[in-house]
N, C-alpha and C positions, 0 to 999 in steps of 0.2 A: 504494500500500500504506500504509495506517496503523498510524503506530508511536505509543507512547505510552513517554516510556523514562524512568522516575524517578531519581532519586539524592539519597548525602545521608541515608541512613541510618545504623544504625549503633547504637553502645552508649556509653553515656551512663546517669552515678550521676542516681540521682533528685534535682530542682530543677535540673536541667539544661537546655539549648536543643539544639534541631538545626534546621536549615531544608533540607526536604524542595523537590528541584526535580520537575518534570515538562517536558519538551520532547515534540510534539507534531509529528509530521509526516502530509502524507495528508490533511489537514482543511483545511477552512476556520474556521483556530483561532478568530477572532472571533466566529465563529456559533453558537458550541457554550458550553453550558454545563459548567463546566468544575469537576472536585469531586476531591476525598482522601474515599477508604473505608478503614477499618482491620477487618484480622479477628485475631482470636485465637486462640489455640490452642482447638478445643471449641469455638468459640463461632460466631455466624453472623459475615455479613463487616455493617458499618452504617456508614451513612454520620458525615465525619468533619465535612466542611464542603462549601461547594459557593459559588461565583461567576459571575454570569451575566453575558456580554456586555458590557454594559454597568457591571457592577461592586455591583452586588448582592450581598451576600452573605448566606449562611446556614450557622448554626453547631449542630452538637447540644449540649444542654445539658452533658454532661459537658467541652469544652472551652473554652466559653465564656470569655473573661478569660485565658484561656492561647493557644489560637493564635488565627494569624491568617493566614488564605487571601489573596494578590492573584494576580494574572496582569497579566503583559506580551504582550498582544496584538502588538507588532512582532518578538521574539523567538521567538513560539510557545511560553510559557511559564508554567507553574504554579506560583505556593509556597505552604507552608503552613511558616510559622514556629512552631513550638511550643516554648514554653516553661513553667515550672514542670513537668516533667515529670514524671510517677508511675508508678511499679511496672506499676500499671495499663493506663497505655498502649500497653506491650508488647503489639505486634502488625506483623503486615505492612500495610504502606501499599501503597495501591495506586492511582493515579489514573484519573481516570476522563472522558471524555468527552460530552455528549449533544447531540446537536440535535434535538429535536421535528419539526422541517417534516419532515426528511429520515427521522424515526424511525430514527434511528442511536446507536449506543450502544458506544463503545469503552471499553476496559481496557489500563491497563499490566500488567507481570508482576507488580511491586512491590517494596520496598523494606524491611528486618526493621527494626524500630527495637525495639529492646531496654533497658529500663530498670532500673537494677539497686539496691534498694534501700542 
C-alpha cells in the first residue's frame, strides 16, 4: 500500500519559514520523481516544485529564491523549505509522487500552511 504522509504545516506571520516533510512508503522512493503541489482556496491545485532521482530540481517561478525542495533517498523523504513566506502562499501542500516507466502517480492528503499577513 502507498502512503505519502506530509507534515510541518501550519501558521506562520508573513516572512516566515516552515519546512514541509513528506515520508513515503509502498514505492521504490529513489525511482520516483518526487514534487510539492499547492492548491488554494478557488483556485486549481499547481505544481510547487518537483526533484528527480537523481536530484534535479525544478521550481515555478512564483517561488523561486524562497524555497527549496531536496529529498533523502535512505529515509524515504521529501522537503521543501520555504521561506520568505507571503499571504499568498496560503494553500494546502500536498506531495506528490511519479514514476514514468511504471506510469504511476501518487498523492498525499496534504498539509494547510496558512500565512497570515
Amino acid at each position: 500500500q502507498v502512503q505519502l504522509v506530509e507534515s510541518g504545516g501550519g501558521l506562520v506571520q508573513a516572512g516566515g519559514s516552515l519546512r514541509l516533510s513528506c515520508v513515503a512508503s509502498g514505492i521504490i522512493f529513489s525511482s520516483n520523481v518526487m514534487g510539492w503541489y499547492r492548491q488554494a482556496p478557488g483556485k486549481q491545485r499547481e505544481l510547487v516544485a518537483s526533484i528527480t532521482s537523481g536530484g534535479i530540481t525544478n521550481y515555478a517561478d512564483f517561488v523561486k529564491g524562497r524555497f527549496t525542495i531536496s529529498r533523502d533517498n535512505v529515509k524515504n523523504t521529501v522537503y521543501l523549505q520555504m521561506n520568505s513566506l507571503k499571504p499568498e502562499d496560503t494553500a494546502v501542500y500536498y506531495c506528490n509522487a511519479k514514476n514514468a516507466y511504471y506510469a504511476s502517480n501518487y498523492w498525499g492528503k496534504g498539509t494547510l500552511v496558512t500565512v497570515s499577513s
